[in-house]
N, C-alpha and C positions, 0 to 999 in steps of 0.2 A: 482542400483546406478551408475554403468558402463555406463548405456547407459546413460544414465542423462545426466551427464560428455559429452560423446561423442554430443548427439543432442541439449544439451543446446545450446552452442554457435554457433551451426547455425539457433537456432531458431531467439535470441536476434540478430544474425547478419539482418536476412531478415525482424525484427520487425524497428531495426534502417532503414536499406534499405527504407522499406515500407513508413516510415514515414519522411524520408527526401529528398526522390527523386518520389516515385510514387506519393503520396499523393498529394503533389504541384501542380505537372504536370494535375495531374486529373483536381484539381479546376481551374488551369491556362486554361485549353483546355475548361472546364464548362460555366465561364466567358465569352471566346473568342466568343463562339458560340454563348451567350444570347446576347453580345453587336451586334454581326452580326444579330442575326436575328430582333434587335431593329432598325436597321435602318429606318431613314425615308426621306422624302425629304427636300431638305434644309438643310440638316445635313453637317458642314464641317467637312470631314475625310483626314486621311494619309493612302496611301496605306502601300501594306508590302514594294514595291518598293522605296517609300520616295515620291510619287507624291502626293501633297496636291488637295484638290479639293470641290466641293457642287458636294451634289448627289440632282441625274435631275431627274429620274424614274427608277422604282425598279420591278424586274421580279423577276421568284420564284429563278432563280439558278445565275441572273447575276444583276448587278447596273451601271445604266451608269454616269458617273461624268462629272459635268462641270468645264473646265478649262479656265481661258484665255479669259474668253467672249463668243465667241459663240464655240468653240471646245468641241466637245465632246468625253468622251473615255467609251467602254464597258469593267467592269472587274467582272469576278468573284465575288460574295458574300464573297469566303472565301479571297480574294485577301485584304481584307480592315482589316486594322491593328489597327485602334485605330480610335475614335468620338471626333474630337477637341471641337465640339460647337455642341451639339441637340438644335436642332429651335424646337419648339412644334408646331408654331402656323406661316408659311412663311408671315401672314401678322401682325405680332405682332410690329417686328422692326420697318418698317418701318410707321407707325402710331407713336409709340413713338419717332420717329425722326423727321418726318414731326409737332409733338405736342411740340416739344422741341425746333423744329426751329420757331413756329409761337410762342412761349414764348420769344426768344431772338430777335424776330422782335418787339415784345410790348416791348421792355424792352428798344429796341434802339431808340423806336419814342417817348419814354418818357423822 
């Protein structure tokens, strides 16, 4: 019963522990990795940096991102912090925009 006492409450401590700071962290880092390795082209991202950008072409350990028009920058895979906009398809938009402007050209000659 003594030892009970004694090792109880470092058990419940490291079971809180466990489950309010390891835990998290795990699935935060799990996440981190699965949106990194989803990347694709045409994806606008944030780096960890704050530099926003479209990724241009994608190698196994680095991505290079366009900035600016024709500027390009090489960062690390793990460097890229969050996926503002996943494009599936780089020629999806601009079809639906080209199809949207030739609707608001019928719409003006009528």
């Amino acid at each position: 019963m003594g030892a009970l006492q004694t090792i109880g409450p470092l058990i419940i401590f490291f079971a809180i522990f466990y489950f309010l700071l390891i835990r998290p962290q795990q699935n935060k880092q799990k996440k981190t990795k699965q949106m990194q390795s989803s990347l694709g082209k045409g994806d606008k991202i944030i780096t960890i940096g704050g530099l926003h950008g479209v990724v241009d072409t994608i190698d196994d350990s680095t991505v290079t991102i366009k900035c600016n028009g024709n500027s390009r920058l090489t960062f690390d895979r793990q460097a890229i912090r969050d996926i503002v906009e996943k494009r599936t398809n780089p020629h999806e938009k601009k079809s639906e925009k080209s199809l949207e402007a030739k609707v608001g050209e019928a719409k003006d000659e009528d």
